[in-house]
N, C-alpha and C positions, 0 to 999 in steps of 0.2 A: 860252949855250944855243942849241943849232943849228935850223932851224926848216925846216930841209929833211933827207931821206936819197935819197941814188942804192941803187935797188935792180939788181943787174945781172944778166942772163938768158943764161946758158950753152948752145948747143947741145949733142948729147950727145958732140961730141968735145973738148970742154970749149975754143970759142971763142967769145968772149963774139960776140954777136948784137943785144945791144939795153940799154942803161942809161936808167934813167928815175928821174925828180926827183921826189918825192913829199912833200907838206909833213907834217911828225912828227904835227900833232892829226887828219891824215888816217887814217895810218897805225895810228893808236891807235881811231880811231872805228872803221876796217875791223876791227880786233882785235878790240877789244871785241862785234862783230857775230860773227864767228867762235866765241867764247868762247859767247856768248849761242846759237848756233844750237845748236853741242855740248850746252849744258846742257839741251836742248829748249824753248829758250823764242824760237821764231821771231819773234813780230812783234817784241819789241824788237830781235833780231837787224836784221831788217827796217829799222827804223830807224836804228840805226848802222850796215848800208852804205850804207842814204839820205844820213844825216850825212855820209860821209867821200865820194859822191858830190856834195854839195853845196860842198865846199870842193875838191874836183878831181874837176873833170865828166866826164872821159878817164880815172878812174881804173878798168881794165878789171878788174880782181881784184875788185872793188868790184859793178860792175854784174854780171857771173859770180855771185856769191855772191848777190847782190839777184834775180837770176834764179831762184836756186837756191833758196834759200828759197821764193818765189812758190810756184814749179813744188811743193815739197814741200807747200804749204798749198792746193793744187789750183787757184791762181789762176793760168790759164793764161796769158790775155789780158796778164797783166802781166809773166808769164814770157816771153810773147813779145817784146814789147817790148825787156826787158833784152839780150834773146840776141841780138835783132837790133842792140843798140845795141853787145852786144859784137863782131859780128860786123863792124860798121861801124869800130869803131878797129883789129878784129885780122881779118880775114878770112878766116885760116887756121886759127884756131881749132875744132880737130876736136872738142873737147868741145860745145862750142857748137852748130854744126852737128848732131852727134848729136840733141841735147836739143832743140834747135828741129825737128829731122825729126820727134822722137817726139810734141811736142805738135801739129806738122802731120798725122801719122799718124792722134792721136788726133781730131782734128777729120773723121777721113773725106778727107782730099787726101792718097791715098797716091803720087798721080805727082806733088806737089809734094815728100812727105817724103822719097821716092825719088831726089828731084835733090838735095838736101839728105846723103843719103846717100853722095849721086856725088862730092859735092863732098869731102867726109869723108875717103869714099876714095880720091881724088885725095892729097890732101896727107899721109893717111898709111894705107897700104894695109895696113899689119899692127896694125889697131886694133883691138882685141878687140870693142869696144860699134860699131862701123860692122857688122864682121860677125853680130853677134846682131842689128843694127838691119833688116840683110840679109835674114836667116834672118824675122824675125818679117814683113816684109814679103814676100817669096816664098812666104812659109806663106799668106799672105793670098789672095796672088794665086792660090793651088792651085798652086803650080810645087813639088811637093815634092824634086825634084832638088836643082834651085838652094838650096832650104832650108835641104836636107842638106848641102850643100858650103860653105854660110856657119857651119853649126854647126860642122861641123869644123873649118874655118878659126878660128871665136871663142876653140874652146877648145883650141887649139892656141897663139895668142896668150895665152890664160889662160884655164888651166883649171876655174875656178871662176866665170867668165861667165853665166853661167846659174842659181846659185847664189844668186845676189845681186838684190835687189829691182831694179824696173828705176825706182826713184826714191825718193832725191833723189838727183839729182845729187852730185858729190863735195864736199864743201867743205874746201881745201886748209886746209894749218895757216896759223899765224900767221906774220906779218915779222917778222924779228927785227931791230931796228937798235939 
């Protein structure tokens, strides 16, 4: 019985980028949190990406979803946390970044969410939620130009950006191994 799985990460011209070693009751714990989140039953969700955090403390899919759930039960503080702890193993993580600008936004630091944003779109500039992230900050600031040119840009990336509640967070499917 194997007690590990190599999960491996493609960029989109399909060259692998990064393989990671994940122990299987991890794997199952982070599942089972997924499952549990779909069903609507967050805090156990909650706990099983704890769980599968506790047996692999780097495991980023893990804290992402523990963030996300948080953010969905309006516990900020500890959505922050997560985001920041994913932002610490993945940096480049534009979902991340979004979701930490937007709880920084919501706290009233709009030139913190704003650098959060920069960073966003730094790594990836045709991101539909950086440009809505855009637009709802430049509405803020009265800049309705700029607003306008981040809506179009969102929904030009996807045009149903706007459409869509601005929380929770996504929560990817399951691992398969």
């Amino acid at each position: 019985m194997k007690e590990r799985s190599a999960i491996k990460f493609f960029n989109s011209l399909g060259v692998q980028i990064v393989e990671i070693s994940l122990s299987d009751p991890a794997i199952k714990a982070y599942n089972k949190g997924i499952g549990l989140f779909k069903q609507g039953n967050t805090e156990k969700a909650i706990a099983s990406f704890k769980e599968a955090i506790r047996m692999e403390p780097n495991y980023i899919d893990a804290h992402y979803n523990l963030a996300a759930s948080y953010y969905f039960l309006e516990q900020m503080e500890d959505a922050r946390k997560e985001y920041e702890k994913v932002l610490e193993l993945r940096p480049q993580d534009v979902d991340a970044l979004n979701n930490l600008g937007a709880i920084t936004f919501l706290d009233g630091q709009l030139e913190q969410a704003k650098q959060l944003f920069d960073k966003a779109f730094k790594f990836d500039s045709e991101f539909a939620l950086t440009h809505r992230n855009f637009a709802v900050y430049y509405q803020r600031k009265g800049n309705a130009t700029k607003s306008a040119e981040h809506v179009k840009k969102a929904k030009e990336f996807d045009e149903k950006i706007f459409d869509q509640e601005s929380r929770p967070p996504r929560i990817p499917a399951e691992i398969n191994f």
